[in-house]
C-alpha positions as CSV (number, residue, x, y, z in Angstrom):
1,X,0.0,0.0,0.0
2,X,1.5,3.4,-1.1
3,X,-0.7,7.0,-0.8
4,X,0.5,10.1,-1.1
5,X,-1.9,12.6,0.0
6,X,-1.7,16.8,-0.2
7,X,-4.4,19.6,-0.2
8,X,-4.3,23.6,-0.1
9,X,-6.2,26.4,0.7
10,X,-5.0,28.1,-2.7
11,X,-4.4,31.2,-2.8
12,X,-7.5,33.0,-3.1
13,X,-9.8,31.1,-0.4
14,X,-10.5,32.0,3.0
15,X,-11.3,28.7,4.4
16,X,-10.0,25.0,2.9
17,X,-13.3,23.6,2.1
18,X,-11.7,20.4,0.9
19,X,-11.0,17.2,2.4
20,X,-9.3,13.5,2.1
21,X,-8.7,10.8,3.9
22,X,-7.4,7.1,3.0
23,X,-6.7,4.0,4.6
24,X,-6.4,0.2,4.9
25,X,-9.5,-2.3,5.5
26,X,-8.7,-5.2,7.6
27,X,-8.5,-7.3,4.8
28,X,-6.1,-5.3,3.0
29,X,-8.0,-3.6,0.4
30,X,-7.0,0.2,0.5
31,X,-9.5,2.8,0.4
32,X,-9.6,6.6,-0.1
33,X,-11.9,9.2,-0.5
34,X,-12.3,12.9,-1.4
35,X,-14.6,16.0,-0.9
36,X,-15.0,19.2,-2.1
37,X,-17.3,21.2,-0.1
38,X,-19.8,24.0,-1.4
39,X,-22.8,26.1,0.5
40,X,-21.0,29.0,1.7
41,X,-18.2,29.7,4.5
42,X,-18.1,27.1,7.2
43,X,-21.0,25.4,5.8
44,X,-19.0,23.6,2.5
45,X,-16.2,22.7,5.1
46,X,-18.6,20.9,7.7
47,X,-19.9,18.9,4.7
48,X,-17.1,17.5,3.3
49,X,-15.6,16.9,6.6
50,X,-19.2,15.2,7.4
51,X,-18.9,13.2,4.6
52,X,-15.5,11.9,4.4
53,X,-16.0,11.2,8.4
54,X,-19.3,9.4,7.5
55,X,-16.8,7.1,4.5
56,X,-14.2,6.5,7.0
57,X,-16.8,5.2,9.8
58,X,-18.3,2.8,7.1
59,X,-15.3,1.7,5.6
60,X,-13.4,0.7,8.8
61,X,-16.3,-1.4,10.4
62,X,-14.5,-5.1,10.1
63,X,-17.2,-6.7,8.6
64,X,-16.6,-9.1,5.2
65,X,-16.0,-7.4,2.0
66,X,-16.7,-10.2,-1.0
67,X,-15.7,-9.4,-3.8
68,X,-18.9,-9.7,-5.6
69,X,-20.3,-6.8,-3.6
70,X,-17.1,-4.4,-3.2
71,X,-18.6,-1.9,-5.2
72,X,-22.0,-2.1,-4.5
73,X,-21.0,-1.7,-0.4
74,X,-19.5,1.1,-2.0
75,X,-22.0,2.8,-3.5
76,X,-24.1,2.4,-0.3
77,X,-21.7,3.8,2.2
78,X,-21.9,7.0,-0.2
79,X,-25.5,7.1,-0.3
80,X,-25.4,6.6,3.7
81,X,-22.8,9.3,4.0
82,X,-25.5,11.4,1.7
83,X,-28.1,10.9,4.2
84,X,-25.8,12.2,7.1
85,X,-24.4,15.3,5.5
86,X,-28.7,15.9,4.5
87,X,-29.8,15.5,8.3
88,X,-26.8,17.5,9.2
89,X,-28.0,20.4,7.0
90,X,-31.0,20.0,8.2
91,X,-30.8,20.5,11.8
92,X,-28.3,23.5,11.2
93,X,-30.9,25.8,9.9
94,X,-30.2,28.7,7.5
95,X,-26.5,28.6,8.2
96,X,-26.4,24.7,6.4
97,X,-29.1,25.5,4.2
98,X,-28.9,23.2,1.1
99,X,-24.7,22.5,2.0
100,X,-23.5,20.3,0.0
101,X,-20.1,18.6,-1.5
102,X,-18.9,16.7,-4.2
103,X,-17.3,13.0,-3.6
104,X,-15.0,10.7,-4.9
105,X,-13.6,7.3,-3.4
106,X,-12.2,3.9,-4.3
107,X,-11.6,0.9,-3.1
108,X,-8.8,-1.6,-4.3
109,X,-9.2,-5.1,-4.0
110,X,-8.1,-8.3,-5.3
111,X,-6.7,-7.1,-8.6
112,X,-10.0,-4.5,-9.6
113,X,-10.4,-0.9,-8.1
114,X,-14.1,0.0,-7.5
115,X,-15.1,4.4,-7.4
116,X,-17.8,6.3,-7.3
117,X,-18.3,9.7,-7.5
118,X,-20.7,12.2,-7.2
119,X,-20.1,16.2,-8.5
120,X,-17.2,17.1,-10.4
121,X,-13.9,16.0,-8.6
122,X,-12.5,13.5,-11.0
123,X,-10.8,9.9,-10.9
124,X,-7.5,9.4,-12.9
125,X,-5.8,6.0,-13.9
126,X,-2.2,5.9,-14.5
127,X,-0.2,3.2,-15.8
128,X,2.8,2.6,-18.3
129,X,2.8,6.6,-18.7
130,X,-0.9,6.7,-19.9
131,X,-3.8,8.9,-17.7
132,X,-7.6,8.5,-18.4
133,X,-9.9,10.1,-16.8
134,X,-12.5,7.6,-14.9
135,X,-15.3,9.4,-13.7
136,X,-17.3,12.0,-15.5
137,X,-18.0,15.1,-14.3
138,X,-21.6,16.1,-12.9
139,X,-21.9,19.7,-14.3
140,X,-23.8,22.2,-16.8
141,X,-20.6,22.2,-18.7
142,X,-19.7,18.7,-18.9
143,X,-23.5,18.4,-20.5
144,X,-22.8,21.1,-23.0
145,X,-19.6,19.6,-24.0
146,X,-21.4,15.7,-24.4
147,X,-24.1,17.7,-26.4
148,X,-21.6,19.5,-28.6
149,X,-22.4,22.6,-27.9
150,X,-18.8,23.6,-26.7
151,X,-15.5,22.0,-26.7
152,X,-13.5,20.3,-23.7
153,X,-11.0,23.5,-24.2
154,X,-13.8,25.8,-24.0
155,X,-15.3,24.0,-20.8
156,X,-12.3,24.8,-18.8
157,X,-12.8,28.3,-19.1
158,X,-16.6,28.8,-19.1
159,X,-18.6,30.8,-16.9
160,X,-20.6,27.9,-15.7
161,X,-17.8,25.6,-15.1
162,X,-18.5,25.2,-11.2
163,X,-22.1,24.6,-11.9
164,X,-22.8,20.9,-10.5
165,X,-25.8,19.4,-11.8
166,X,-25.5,16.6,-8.9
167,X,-24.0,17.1,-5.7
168,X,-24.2,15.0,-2.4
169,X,-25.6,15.8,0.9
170,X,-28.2,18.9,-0.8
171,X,-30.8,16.2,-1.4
172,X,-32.4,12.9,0.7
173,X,-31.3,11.3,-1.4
174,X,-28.5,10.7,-4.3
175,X,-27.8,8.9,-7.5
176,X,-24.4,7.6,-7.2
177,X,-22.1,6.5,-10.0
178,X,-20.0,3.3,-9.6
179,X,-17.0,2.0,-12.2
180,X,-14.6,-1.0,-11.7
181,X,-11.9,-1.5,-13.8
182,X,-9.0,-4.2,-13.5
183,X,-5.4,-2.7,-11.9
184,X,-1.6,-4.1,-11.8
185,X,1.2,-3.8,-10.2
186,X,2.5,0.0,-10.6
187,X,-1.1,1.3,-11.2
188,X,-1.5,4.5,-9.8
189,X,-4.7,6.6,-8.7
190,X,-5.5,10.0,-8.7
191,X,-8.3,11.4,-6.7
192,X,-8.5,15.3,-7.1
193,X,-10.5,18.3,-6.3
194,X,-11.3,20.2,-9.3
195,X,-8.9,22.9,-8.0
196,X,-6.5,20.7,-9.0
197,X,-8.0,19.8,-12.6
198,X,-9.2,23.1,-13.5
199,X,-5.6,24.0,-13.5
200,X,-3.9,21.5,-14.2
201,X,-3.2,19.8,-17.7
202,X,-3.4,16.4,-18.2
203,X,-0.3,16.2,-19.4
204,X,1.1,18.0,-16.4
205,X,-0.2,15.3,-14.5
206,X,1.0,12.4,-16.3
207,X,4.6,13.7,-16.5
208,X,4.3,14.1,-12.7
209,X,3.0,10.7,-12.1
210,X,5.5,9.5,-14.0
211,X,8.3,11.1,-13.3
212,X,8.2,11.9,-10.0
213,X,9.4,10.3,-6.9
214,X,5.8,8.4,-5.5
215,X,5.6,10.8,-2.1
216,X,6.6,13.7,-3.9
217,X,3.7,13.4,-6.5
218,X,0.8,15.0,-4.9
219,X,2.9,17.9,-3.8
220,X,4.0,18.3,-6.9
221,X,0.7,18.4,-8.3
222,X,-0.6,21.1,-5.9
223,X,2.5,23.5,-6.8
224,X,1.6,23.5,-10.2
225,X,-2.1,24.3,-9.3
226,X,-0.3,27.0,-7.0
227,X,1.9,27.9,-9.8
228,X,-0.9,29.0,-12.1
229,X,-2.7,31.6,-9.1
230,X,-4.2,29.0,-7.1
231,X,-7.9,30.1,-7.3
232,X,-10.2,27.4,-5.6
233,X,-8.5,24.4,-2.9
234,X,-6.6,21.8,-4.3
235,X,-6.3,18.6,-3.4
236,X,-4.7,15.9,-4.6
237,X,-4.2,12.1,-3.5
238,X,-2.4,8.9,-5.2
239,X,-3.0,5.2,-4.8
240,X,0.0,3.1,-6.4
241,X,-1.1,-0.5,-6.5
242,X,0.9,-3.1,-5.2
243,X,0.6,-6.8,-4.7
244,X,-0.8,-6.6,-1.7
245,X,-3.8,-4.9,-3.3
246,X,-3.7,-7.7,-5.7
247,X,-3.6,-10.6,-3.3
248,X,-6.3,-9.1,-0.9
C-alpha cells in the first residue's frame, strides 16, 4: 500500500473547504476518498468533513468485504454518508441551508479498483505513462460539451464551469455512479478536487506521475495548481497498486 496525499487552501480562499482521507481495511484492500465542499463559509467545510468522516466510519467497520459486492458496499456507504451530510444540513438551519459537496472514493481489492463519485472531482488511472480520466464530471458544462455545444478546451474556461448538476448531501437522497476496472502492479490513482484539474493539464499530471518520486507526486501536483494563481482548494491524492492490493 502506497498514498500520497496533499491539499491547499490556494491562494485566493478563506477557508480549505476540501477534504481527504485514505486508509487500509482489515483485509487489506485500500480505500480513499475525497470531498469538495460548497454552501457557503463554514458550511461547504462541515460537509465535506461530514462526509468523508461518515466514509471513513463505514469503511473501517471489520465486517466481510466479498468481492462480488465491493462496489456495491461502495456505492451504499456514499449514499449513507449522503443521508448524514442531508440530516446535518437539516438541523443547522439557514446557516447549512442546502450545504453540500462533491465525492469521490475507491476501493482496491483483489486485482480490480471499484469508485464512485458524485459532482465534479474527478478519478484518474495511470499506468505505463498513460492517464484517463474515470469518472465524469456532474456539471452544466460537462452536458454542454457531451451535447456538442462547446469544446472540452472551451469547458475549462466557461462561466458555468462550477455549476454541478448533482452534488451529495443537498438532497435525501442521491444517484451515485459506480465503475470498476481491472489494476496491476504499478497502477497508480488519482483522486482530485477540481482545483486541481481546472488548472492542471493532463499532461502535467502524467509527467508528474510518471516522473516523480511516489511521495513527492501529490505535492507536486498542488504547486503547479499553486503555480498557475491558485484560485479554488486543491487537493490531490495517489494510490500506487501493489501486490498486496492484488492478493487481498
Amino acid at each position: 500500500m502506497m498514498i500520497s496525499g496533499k491539499t491547499d487552501i490556494g491562494r485566493v480562499r478563506s477557508e480549505n473547504q476540501d477534504t481527504w482521507r485514505a486508509g487500509c481495511r482489515q483485509d487489506g484492500s485500500l480505500w480513499a476518498v475525497v470531498c469538495d465542499g460548497m454552501g457557503g463559509e463554514n458550511a461547504g467545510r462541515l460537509a465535506s468533513t461530514t462526509a468523508v468522516d461518515s466514509m471513513q466510519k463505514q469503511l473501517q467497520e471489520p465486517d466481510p468485504l466479498e468481492e462480488i459486492n465491493a462496489g456495491q458496499r461502495l456505492r451504499e456507504t456514499v449514499k449513507q454518508s449522503n443521508r448524514v451530510v442531508y440530516q446535518t444540513a437539516c438541523e443547522g438551519g439557514s446557516d447549512t441551508y442546502r450545504m453540500g459537496t462533491t465525492i469521490v472514493a475507491v476501493l482496491v481489492r483483489g486485482g480490480d479498483a471499484y469508485y464512485v463519485h458524485v459532482g465534479d472531482s474527478r478519478i484518474y488511472l495511470c499506468r505505463d505513462h498513460a492517464l484517463v480520466q474515470l469518472t465524469r464530471d456532474h456539471s452544466r458544462v460537462q452536458d454542454m460539451v457531451d451535447d456538442g455545444r462547446i469544446t472540452a478546451q472551451q469547458a475549462r474556461y466557461h462561466p458555468e464551469r462550477n455549476r454541478l448538476t448533482r452534488a451529495l448531501g443537498v438532497e435525501p437522497r442521491v444517484k451515485v455512479d459506480l465503475g470498476t476496472i481491472p489494476v496491476q502492479p504499478g497502477d497508480e490513482i488519482l483522486l482530485c478536487s477540481d482545483g486541481l484539474s481546472n488548472q492542471v493539464t493532463s499532461r502535467q499530471i502524467t509527467r508528474v506521475l510518471s516522473e516523480t518520486p511516489f511521495y513527492s507526486q501529490a505535492s507536486e501536483l498542488v504547486q503547479l495548481a499553486l503555480a498557475t494563481g491558485g484560485p479554488d482548494n486543491i487537493t490531490a491524492v495517489v494510490l500506487r497498486v501493489t501486490e498486496e492490493e492484488m492478493n487481498g
